[in-house]
C-alpha positions in Angstrom: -21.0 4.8 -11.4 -20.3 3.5 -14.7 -16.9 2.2 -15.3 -15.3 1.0 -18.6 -13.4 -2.0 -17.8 -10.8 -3.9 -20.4 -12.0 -7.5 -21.9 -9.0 -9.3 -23.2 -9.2 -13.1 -24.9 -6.5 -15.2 -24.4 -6.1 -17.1 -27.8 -3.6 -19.5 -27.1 -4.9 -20.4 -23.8 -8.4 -19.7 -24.5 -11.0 -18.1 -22.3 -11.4 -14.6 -21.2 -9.5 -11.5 -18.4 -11.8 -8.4 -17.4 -9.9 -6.0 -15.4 -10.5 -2.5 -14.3 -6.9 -0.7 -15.8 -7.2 1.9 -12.4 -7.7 -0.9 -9.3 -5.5 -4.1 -9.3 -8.1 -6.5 -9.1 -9.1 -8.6 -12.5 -11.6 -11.7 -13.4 -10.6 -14.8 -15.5 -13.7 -17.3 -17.3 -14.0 -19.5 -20.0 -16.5 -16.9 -21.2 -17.0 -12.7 -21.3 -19.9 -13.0 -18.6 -17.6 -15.7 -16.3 -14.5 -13.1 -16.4 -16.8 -9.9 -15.7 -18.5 -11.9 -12.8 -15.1 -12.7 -11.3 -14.2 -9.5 -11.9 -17.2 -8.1 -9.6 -16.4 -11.0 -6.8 -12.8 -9.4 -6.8 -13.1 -5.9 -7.2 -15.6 -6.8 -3.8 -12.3 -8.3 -2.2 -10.9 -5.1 -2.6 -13.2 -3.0 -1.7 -13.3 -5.0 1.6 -9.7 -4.5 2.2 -8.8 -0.9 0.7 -12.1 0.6 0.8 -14.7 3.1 -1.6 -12.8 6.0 -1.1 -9.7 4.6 -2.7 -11.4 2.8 -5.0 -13.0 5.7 -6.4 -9.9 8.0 -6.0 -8.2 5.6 -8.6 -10.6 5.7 -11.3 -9.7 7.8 -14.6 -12.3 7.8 -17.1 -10.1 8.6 -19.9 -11.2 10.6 -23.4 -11.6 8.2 -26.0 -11.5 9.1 -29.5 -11.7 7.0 -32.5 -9.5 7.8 -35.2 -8.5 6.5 -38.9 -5.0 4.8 -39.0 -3.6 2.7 -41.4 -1.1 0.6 -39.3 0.4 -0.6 -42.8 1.3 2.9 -43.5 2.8 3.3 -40.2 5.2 0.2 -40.7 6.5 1.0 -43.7 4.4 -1.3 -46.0 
């Protein structure tokens, strides 16, 4: 099942958090790949613990659009 999970980089502190927004589990590296593979090792902690079923039941795949905004516009500038 594909999943779309969240890559945020950590500017100040450098290096890289992959989570999955539905199941509280996330991955930390120095690099994309490093946090994604931690990722994996921990969502396979959970799935030990709470199971497939609730794994699953938790996913939302949600509609993405893409849209133009002009944020400028939207602050007042």
């Amino acid at each position: 099942m594909p999943v779309t999970i969240e890559i945020i980089s950590d500017p100040d502190q450098g290096g890289f958090t992959a989570r999955l927004p539905d199941i509280p589990a996330y991955g930390e590296g120095e690099t994309e790949e490093e946090a994604i593979k931690d990722l994996k090792e921990a969502l396979a902690g959970y799935l030990e613990t709470y199971g497939l079923d609730d794994a699953e039941s938790r996913i939302c795949q949600p509609a993405l659009r893409t849209i133009d905004l002009e944020l400028t516009e939207l602050a007042g500038g």
